[in-house]
C-alpha positions in Angstrom: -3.7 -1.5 13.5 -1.7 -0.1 10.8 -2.5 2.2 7.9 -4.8 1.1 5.4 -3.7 2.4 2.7 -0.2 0.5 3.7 -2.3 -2.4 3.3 -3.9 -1.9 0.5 -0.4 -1.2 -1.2 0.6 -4.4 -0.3 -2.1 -6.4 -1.3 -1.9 -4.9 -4.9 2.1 -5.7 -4.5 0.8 -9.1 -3.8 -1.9 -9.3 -6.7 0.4 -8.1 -9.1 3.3 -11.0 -8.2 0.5 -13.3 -8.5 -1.1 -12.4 -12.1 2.5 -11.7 -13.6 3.5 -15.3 -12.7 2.9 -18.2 -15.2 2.9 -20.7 -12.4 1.3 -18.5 -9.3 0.0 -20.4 -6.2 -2.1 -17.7 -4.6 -1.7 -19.5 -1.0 2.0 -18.6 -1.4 1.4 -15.3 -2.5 -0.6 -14.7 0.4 1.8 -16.0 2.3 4.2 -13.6 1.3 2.0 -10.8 1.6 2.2 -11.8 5.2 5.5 -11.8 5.9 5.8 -8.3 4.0 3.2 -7.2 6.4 5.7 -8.1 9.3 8.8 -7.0 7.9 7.3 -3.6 7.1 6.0 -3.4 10.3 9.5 -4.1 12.2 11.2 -2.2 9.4 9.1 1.1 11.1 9.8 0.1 14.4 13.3 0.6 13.4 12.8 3.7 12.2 11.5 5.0 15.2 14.5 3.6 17.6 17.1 5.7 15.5 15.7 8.7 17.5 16.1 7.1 20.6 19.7 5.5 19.8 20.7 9.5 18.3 19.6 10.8 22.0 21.2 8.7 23.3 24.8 9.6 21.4 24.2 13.1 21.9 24.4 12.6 25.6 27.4 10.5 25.2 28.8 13.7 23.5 28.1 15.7 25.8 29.4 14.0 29.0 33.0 13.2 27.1 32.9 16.7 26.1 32.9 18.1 29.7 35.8 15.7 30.5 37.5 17.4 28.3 40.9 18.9 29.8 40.3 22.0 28.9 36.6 22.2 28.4 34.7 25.0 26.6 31.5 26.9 28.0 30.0 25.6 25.3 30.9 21.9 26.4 30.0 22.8 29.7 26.5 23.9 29.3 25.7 22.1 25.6 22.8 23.0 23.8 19.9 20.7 24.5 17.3 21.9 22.3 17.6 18.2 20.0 17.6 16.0 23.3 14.5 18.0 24.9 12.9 18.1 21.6 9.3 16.7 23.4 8.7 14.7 20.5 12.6 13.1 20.2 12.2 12.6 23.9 8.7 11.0 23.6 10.1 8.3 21.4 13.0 7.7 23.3 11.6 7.0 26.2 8.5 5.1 25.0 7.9 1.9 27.5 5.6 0.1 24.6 7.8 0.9 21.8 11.1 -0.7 23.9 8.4 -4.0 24.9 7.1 -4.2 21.1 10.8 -4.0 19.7 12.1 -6.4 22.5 8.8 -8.8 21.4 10.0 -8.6 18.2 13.5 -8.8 19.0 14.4 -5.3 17.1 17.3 -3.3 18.5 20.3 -1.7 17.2 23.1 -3.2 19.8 26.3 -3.2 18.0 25.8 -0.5 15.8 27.6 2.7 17.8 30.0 4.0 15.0 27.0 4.4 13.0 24.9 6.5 14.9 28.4 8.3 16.3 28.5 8.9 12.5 25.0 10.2 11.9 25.3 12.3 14.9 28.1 13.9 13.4 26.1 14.9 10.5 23.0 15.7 12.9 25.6 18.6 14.4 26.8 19.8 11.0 23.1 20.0 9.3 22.3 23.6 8.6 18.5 23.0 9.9 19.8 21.2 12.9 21.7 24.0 13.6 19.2 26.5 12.7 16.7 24.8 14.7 19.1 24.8 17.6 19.8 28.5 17.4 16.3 29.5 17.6 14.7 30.7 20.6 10.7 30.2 21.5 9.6 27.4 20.3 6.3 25.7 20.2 4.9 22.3 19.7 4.3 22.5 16.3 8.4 23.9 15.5 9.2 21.4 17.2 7.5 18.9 15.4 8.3 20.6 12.0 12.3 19.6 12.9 11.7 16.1 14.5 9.7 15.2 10.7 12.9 17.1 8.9 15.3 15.2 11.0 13.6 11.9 10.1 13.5 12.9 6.1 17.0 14.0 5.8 19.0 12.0 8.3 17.6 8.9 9.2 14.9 7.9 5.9 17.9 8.8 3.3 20.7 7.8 5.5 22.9 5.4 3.2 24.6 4.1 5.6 21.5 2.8 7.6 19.8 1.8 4.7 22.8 -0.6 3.8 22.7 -2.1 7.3 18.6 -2.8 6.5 19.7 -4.4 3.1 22.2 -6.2 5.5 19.8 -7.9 7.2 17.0 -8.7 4.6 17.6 -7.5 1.4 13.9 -7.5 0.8 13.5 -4.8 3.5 14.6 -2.4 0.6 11.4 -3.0 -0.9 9.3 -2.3 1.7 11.5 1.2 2.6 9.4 4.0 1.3 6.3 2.4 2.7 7.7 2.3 6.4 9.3 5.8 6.2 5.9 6.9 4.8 4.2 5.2 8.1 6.6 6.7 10.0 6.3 10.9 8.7 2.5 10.1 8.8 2.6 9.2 12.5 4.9 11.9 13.2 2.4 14.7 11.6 -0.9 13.3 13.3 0.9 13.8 16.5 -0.3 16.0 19.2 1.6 17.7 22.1 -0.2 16.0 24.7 0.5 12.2 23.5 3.3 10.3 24.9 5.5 8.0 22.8 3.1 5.0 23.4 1.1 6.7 20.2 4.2 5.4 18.1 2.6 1.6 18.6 -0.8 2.4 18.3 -2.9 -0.9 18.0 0.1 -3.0 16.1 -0.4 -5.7 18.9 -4.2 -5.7 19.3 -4.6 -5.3 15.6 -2.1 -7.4 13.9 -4.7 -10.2 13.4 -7.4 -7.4 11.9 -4.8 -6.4 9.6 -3.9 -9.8 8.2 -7.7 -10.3 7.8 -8.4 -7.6 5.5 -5.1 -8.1 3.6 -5.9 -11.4 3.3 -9.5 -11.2 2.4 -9.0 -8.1 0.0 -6.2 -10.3 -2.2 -8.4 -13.7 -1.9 -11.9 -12.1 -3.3 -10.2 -9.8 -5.9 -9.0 -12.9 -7.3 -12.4 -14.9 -6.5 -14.4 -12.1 -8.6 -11.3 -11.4 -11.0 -13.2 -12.5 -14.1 -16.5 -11.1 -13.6 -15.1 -7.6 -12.7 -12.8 -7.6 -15.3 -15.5 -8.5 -17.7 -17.4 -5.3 -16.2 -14.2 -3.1 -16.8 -13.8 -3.7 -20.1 -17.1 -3.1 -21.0 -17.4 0.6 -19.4 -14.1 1.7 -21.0 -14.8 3.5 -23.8 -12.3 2.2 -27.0 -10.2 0.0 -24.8 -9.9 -4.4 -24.7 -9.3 -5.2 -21.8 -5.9 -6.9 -22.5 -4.8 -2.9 -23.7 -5.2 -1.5 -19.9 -2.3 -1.6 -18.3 -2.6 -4.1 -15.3 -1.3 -2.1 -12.5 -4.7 -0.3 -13.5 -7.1 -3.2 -14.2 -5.6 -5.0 -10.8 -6.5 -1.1 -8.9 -10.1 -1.2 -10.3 -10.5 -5.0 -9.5 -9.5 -4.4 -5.8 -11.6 -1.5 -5.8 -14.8 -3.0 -7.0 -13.7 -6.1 -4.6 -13.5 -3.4 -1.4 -17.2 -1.7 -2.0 -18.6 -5.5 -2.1 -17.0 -7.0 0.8 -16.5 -4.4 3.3 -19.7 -2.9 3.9 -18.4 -0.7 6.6 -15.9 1.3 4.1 -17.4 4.2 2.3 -17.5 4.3 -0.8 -15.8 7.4 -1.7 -12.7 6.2 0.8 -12.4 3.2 -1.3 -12.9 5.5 -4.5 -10.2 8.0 -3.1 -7.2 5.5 -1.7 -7.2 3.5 -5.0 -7.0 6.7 -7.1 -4.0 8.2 -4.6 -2.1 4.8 -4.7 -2.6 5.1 -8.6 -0.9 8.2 -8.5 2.2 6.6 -6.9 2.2 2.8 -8.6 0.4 3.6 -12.1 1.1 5.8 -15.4 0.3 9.4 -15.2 -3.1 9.4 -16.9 -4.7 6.0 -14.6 -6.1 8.5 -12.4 -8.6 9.7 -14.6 -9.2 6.9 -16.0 -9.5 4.6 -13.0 -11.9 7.4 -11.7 -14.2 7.4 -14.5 -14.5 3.5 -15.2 -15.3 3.2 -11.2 -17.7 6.5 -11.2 -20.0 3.9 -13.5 -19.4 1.0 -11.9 -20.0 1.8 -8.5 -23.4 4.0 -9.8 -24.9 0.1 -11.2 -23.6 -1.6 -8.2 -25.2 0.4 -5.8 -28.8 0.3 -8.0 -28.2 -3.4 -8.7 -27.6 -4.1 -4.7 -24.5 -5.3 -4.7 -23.2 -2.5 -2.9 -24.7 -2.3 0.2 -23.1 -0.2 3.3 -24.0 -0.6 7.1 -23.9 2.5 9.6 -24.8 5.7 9.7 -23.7 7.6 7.0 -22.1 4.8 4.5 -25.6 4.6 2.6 -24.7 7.0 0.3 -21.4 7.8 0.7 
């Protein structure tokens, strides 16, 4: 199952495509929205075989280094600390990540002067190297350098990046939303997971996922009108054709999410569409997105249309 909030993201991508266009068919659109669901998706699998492919070099490196003629200590007995790394090591040796990326038909055959190039600049980084001087380390160290590694060698990698635009120039777009996936994943994991986490439920889950995309972008634009009607109306000195769109299409999936998926709370819905604001909005929609859904959600819950199931969600 992936993130949420990913989804979310690109359902509002989606919604936003589809109201800009003059001649919009919302079944393509959804389409789309699709397809940027699987690209994404194999674009982070991606991302996660770098690690493997960069373990990989280093013990290339290593072996040609002890055949050398006249071979160093240091060659002899290399430093290990980046191959051993329990989290580099994890994801290198991951059975389900190698059977979802062979599924998918994701690898990075042909590619070995890249990754002997970003190895190169793995060995001259100063945190590499400070990492690989230290002495002691715990899980959580070692985690801190496998989420650096990933930010400043492999996520900003030019080079990689123009092999992704390469191969579909539309998986630029979806770039900062896999790396994102990818440094979450990293943080939330614990030392006594194996690399299996890395997949999660993106097999058993793929069809949930396409579901709530799908039903999220089909009933904001079902209830567009009436919601949009009920936006304009609680914001104080503004027509609704003055708010921005990104923020009216936020506050329409929003109202859309508390309706339709009654096992949501409402202040998770409240919270992702205000943080996703933050990123795809002008500087002040957070406030005002928050105070337009603080009322709305107060007469939708007394009027019924709100309703939550579980324990918990009632007034949440």
């Amino acid at each position: 199952m992936l993130n949420r909030r990913y989804l979310r993201i690109k359902a509002f991508q989606s919604l936003y495509a589809y109201w800009q266009s003059d001649d919009a068919s919302a079944a393509r659109i959804e389409k789309d929205l699709f397809a940027g669901i699987e690209r994404t998706t194999d674009l982070y699998l991606s991302l996660f075989l770098v690690f493997g492919e960069l373990r990989h070099m280093a013990e290339l490196v290593f072996e040609e280094r002890k055949k050398k003629r006249l071979p160093t200590p240091e060659d002899l007995n290399p430093n290990r600390r980046f191959v051993d790394n329990p989290i580099v090591m994890a994801i290198a040796t991951s059975e389900r990540l190698r059977l979802e990326c062979d599924k998918r038909r994701i690898s990075w055959v042909g590619h070995h002067e890249l990754f002997a190039a970003i190895y190169r600049e793995l060995e001259n980084n100063e945190a590499v190297k400070v990492y690989l001087a230290e002495s002691g380390h715990d899980f959580k160290h070692d985690q801190r350098f496998a989420i650096v590694l990933f930010t400043d060698l492999i996520a900003n990698n030019e080079a990689l990046q123009e092999v992704f635009e390469v191969r579909n120039i539309a998986w630029m777009e979806d770039m900062d939303l896999a790396a994102g996936l990818v440094k979450r994943t990293l943080e939330q994991m614990r030392a006594t997971d194996t690399g299996d986490v890395l997949v999660g439920e993106l097999g058993s889950g793929a069809k949930e996922d396409q579901e709530f995309a799908s039903l999220l972008f089909r009933k904001t634009i079902e209830y567009a009108k009436e919601h949009e009607k009920a936006i304009s109306e609680r914001s104080s000195n503004w027509e609704s054709d003055r708010i921005a769109l990104s923020d009216m299409i936020l506050m329409q999936m929003a109202l859309t999410e508390v309706r339709v998926f009654d096992q949501i709370p409402v202040k998770v819905t409240m919270n992702e569409y205000i943080e996703i604001a933050k990123a795809y909005s002008t500087p002040k929609s957070k406030n005002f997105i928050n105070g337009v859904l603080d009322k709305l959600f107060l007469e939708m819950r007394t009027d019924g249309r709100i309703r939550k199931v579980g324990r918990g969600l009632l007034e949440s």
